[in-house]
C-alpha positions in Angstrom: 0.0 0.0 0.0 2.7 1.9 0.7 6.6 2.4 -1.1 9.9 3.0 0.7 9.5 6.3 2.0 5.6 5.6 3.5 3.5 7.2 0.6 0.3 5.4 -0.8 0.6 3.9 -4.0 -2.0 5.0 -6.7 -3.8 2.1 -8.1 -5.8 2.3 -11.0 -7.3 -0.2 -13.8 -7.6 0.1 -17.3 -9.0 -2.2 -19.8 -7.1 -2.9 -23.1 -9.1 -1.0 -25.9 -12.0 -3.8 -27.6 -13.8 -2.8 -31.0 -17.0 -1.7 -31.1 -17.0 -0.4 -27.4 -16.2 2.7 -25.1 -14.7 1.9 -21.9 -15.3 4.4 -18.7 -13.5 3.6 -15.8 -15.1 5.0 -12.2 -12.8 4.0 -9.5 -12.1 0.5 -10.0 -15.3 -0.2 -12.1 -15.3 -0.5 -15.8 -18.4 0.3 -18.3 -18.0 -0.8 -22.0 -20.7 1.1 -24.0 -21.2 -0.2 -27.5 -21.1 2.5 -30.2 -21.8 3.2 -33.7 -21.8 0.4 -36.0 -21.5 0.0 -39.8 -23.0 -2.6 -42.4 -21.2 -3.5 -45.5 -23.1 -5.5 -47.8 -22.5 -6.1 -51.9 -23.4 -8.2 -55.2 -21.2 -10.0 -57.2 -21.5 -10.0 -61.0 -21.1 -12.2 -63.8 -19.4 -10.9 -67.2 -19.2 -14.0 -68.6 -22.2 -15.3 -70.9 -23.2 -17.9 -68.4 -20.1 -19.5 -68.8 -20.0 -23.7 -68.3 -16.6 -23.3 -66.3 -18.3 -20.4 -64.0 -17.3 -21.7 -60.1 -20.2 -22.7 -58.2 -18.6 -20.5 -54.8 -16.4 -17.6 -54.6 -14.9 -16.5 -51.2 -14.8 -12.6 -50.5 -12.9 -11.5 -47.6 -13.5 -8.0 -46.0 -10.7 -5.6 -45.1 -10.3 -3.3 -42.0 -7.7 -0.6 -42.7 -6.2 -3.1 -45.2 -6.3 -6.0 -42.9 -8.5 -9.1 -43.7 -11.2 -9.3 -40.5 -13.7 -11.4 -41.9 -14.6 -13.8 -45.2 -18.1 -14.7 -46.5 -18.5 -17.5 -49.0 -21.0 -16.5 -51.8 -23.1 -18.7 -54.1 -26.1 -19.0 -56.3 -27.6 -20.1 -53.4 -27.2 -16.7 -51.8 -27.8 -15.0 -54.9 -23.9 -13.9 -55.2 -24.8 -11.5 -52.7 -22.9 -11.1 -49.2 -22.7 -8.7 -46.0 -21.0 -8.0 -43.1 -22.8 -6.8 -40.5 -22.6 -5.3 -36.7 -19.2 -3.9 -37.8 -17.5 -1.2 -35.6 -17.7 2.0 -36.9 -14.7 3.7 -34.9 -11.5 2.5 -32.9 -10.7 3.6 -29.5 -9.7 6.7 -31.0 -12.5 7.3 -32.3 -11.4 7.2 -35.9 -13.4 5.9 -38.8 -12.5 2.6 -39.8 -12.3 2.2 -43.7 -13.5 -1.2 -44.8 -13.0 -2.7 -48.1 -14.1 -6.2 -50.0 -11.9 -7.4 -52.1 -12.7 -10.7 -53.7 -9.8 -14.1 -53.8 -8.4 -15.1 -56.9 -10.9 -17.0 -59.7 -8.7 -18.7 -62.2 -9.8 -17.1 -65.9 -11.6 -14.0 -64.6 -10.3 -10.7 -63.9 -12.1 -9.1 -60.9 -12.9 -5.5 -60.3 -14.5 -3.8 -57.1 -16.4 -0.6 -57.2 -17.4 0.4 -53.6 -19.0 -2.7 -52.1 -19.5 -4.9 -55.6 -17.7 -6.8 -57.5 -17.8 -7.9 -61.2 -16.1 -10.6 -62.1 -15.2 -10.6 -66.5 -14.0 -13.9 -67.9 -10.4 -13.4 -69.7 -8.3 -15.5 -71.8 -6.6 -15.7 -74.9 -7.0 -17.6 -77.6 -4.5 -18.4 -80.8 -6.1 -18.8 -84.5 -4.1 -20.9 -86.9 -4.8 -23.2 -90.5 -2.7 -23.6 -93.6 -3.4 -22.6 -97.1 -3.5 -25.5 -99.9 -3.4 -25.5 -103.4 -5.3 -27.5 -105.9 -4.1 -26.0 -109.5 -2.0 -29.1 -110.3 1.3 -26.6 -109.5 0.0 -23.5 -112.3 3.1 -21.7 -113.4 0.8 -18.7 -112.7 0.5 -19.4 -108.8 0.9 -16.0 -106.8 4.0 -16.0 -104.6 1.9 -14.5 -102.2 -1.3 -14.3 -100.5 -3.0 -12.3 -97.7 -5.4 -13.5 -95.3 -7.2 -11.7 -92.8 -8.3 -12.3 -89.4 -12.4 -11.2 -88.4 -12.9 -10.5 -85.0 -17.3 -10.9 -84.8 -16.8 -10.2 -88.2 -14.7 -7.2 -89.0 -11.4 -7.9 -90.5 -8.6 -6.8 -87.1 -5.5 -8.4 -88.5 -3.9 -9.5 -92.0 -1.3 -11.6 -92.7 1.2 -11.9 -95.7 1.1 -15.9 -96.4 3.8 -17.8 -99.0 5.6 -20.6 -99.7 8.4 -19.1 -97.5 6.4 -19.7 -94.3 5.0 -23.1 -95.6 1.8 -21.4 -96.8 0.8 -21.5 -92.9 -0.7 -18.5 -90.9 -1.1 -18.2 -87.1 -2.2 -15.4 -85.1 -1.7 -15.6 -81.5 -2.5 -13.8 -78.3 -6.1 -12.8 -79.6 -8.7 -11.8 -76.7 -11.3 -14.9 -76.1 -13.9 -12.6 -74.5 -15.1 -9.3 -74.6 -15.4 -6.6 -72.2 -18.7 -8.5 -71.2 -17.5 -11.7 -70.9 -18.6 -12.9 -74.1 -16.8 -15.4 -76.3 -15.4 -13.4 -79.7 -15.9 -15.1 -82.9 -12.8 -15.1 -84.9 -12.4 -15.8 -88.7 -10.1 -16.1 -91.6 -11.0 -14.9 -95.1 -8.3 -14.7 -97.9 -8.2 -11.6 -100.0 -9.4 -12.3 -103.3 -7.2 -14.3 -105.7 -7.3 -13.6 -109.8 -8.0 -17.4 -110.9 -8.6 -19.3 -107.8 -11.9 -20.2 -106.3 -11.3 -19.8 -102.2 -13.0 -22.1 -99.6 -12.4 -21.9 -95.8 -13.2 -25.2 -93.5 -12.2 -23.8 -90.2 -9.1 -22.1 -90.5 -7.9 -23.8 -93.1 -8.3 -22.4 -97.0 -8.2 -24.1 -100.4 -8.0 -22.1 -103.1 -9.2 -24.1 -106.7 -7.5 -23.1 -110.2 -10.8 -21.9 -112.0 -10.5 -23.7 -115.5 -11.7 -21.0 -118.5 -13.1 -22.8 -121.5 -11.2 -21.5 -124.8 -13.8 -22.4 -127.0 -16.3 -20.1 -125.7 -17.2 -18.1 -128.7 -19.0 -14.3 -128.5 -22.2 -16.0 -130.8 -22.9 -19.6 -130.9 -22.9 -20.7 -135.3 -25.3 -23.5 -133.7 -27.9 -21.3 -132.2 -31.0 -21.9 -134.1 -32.0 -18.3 -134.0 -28.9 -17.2 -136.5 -29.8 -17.5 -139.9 -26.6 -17.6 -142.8 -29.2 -16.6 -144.9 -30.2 -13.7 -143.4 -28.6 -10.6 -145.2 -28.2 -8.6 -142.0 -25.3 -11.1 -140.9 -22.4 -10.7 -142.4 -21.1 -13.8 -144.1 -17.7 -13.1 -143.9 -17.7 -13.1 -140.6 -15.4 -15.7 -139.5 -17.0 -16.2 -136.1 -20.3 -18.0 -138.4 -20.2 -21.2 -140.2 -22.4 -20.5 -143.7 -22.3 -24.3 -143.8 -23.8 -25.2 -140.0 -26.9 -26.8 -140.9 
């Protein structure tokens, strides 16, 4: 009760500081009053076009000045909607805590948080490739080169010069899979036209077929019944009509 030279020690108690409460000390007593409290509830979103590989649960943890205090895990089943509730609004000091959610990692989606939500955007990439083949029987009239371009939900976003140099094969690589929705793009090939060739795309792949002319296709049939040799508006010494065709 009393130190080395006979005065009274001073006793006193404190308690150590716990969230969500004010402590008031009167004499040895101790009152904890429970003060202002804070909700923080959200939705999660799918960008992803109802994607098959969508995970059935995601976990989102919740962060008090930057430090993880709590985790929720959200379903279908609750609607991909979560809250944390009966949070403390203050600490001892009476400052404002700052709570964030912030959602753990969902292999091919890139998440983004906008105050409470999050939206979650499927990602990827995707790599188109094929080969060009010839059926012209080697023409000595072959271009050297070709270009073929790539449609992205059909408009042309990328063109590539093809030839026997790179074994008349084409590849284009690191190509978005999904929108900024979450939808799957639809990517094409299409060769630019060809003088001679007939093109045809299965897949990725194209064929282009040697288009065979017919040399004896004349300007006027001699065989078509409606000509008549006799006929003095046609000129019989024109060599494209046979006088003698019966």
């Amino acid at each position: 009760a009393y130190d080395a030279e006979g005065n009274a020690y001073k006793y006193e108690v404190k308690e150590q500081p716990v969230d969500g409460y004010k402590s008031e000390v009167h004499g040895y007593d101790i009152t904890n009053t429970k003060v202002a409290q804070t909700t923080v509830e959200g939705t999660k979103t799918w960008k992803d076009g109802n994607a098959k590989d969508r995970p059935a649960m995601i976990k989102v943890d919740l962060l008090q000045n930057g430090q993880v205090v709590a985790t929720q895990e959200v379903s279908e089943a609750t609607g991909w909607k979560y809250g944390f509730k009966d949070l403390a609004a203050y600490d001892t000091e009476g400052n404002a805590y700052k709570y964030e959610v912030k959602e753990q990692p969902v292999d091919g989606y890139k998440s983004e948080v906008k105050g409470y939500d999050i939206t979650n955007t499927k990602v990827g990439k995707t790599t188109v490739e094929g080969t060009k083949t010839w059926k012209d029987d080697n023409a000595k009239d072959r271009p050297a080169m070709i270009k073929v371009d790539l449609l992205q939900n059909g408009q042309v976003v990328a063109t590539q010069e093809v030839n026997e140099a790179t074994g008349w094969k084409y590849g284009f690589k690191d190509l978005a899979a999904y929108d900024a929705e979450g939808k799957v793009y639809k990517y094409e090939v299409k060769e630019q036209p060809v003088d001679g060739y007939k093109s045809e795309v299965k897949g990725y792949d194209i064929t282009n077929t040697k288009i065979k002319e017919d040399p004896k296709d004349p300007s006027i049939d001699p065989k078509d019944p409606s000509i008549d040799p006799k006929d003095p508006s046609i000129d019989p010494k024109d060599p494209s009509i046979d006088p003698k065709d019966p």
